[in-house]
C-alpha positions in Angstrom: -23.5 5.5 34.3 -21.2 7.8 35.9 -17.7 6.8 36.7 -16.6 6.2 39.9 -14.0 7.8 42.3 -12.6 5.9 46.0 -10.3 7.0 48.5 -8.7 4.7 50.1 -7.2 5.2 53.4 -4.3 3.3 53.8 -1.1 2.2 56.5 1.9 1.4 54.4 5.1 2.8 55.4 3.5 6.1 55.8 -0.2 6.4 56.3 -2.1 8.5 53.5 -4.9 8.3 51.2 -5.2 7.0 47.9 -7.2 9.3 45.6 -8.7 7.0 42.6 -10.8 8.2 39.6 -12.3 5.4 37.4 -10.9 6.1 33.9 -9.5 4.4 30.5 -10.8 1.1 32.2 -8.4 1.9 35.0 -8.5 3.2 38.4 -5.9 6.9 37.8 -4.8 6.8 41.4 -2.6 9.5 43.8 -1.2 9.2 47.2 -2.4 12.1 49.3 -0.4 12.2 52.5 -2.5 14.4 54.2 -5.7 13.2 52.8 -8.0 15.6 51.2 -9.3 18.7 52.7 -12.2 20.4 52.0 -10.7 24.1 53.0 -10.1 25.3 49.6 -7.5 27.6 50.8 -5.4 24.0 51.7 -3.6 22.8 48.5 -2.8 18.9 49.6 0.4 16.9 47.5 -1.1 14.2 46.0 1.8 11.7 44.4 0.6 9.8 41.3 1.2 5.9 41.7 0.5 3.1 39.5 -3.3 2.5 37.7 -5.0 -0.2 39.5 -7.6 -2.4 38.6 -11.4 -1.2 38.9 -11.8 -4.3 41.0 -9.7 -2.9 43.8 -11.2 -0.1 44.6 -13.7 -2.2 47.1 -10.4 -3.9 48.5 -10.3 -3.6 52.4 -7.8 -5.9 54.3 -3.9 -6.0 55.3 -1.7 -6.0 52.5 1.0 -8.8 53.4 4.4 -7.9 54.2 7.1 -8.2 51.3 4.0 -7.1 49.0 4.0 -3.7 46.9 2.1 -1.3 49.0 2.2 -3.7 52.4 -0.4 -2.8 55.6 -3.5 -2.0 56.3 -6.3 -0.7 53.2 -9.6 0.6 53.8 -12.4 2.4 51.9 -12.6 5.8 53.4 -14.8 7.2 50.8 -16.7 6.2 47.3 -18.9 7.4 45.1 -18.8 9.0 41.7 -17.7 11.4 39.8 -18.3 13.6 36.6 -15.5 16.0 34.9 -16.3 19.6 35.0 -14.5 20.1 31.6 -16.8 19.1 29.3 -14.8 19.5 26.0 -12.3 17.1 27.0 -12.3 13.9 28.5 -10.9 13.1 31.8 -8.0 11.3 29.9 -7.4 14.1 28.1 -7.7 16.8 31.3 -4.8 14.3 33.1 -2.9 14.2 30.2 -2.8 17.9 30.0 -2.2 18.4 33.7 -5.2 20.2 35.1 -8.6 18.1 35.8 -11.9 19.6 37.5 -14.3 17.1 39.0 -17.5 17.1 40.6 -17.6 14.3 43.9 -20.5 12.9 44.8 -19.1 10.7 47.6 -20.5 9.7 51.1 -18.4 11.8 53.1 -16.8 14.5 50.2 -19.1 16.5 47.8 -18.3 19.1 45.7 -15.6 20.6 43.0 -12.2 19.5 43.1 -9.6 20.2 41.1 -6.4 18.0 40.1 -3.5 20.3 39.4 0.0 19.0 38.1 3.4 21.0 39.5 5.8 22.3 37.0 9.6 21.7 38.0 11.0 18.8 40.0 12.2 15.7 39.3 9.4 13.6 40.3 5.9 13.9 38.7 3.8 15.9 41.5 0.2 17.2 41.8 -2.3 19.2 44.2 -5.3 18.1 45.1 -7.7 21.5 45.9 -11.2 21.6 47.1 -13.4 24.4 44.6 -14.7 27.0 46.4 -18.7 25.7 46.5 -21.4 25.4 49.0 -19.6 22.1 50.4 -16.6 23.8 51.0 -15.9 24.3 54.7 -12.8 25.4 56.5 -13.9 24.3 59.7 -14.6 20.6 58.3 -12.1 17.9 58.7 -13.4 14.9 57.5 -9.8 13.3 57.6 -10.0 13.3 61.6 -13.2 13.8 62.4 -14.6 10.6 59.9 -12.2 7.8 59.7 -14.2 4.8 59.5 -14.6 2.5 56.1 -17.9 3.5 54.5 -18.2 -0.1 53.6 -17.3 -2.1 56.6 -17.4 0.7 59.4 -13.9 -0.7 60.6 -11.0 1.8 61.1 -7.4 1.3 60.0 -6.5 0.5 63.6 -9.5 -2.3 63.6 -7.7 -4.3 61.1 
């Protein structure tokens, strides 16, 4: 079975998107502030945050106040996944900085690539649609799709 990826779109003190890729029994997650794109000239900051549990990547609801990662959650996008670099694992491609996946989501298909930033103090990374017949500068499924494929709620509905 092929592991699974979710973005989940979500109102906390800023709003962004939480990029999640099923690995190591964990879900590897990244705050995207921008969300992705699928204009493969846009390189979009994606912050690591903490691993969370496979179990939450069907979470939708209001995160209370006081509570790590308060507001409002929802499931912008799921699906699955499969790494492009077939003589490592996707541990290993995280690990060493540089991942390249293949999405097969409801609303993003297509190569991606997971690249970490030299320099800085805090751990950074850029999230970059592959050029591929699903890339599309014109596209922006961000603003023009952003309803919960599981509930059909918006962040504002909740």
């Amino acid at each position: 079975m092929s592991p699974r990826f979710v973005i989940q779109k979500h109102a906390a003190s800023s709003l962004h998107y939480d990029f999640r890729l099923e690995a190591g029994g964990a879900l590897k997650s990244w705050a995207v502030p921008k969300g992705p794109s699928t204009d493969p000239r846009e390189k979009r900051l994606a912050m690591p945050v903490e691993d969370h549990a496979l179990e939450y990547g069907d979470f939708e609801g209001k995160i209370p106040e006081g509570s790590y990662g308060a507001g409002a959650v929802i499931v912008w996008d799921t699906g699955t996944y499969r790494n492009l670099s077939e003589d490592v694992s996707i541990e290993q491609a995280l690990t060493d900085g540089h991942a390249a996946i293949w999405l097969e989501g409801r609303k993003l298909r297509g190569g991606w690539t997971l690249q970490r930033v030299a320099g800085g103090d805090e751990e950074r990374w850029l999230l970059i649609k592959r050029r591929d017949e699903a890339a599309d500068a014109r596209r922006n499924p961000v603003s023009t799709q952003p309803e919960s494929v599981l509930s059909g709620r918006t962040i504002e509905d909740l």
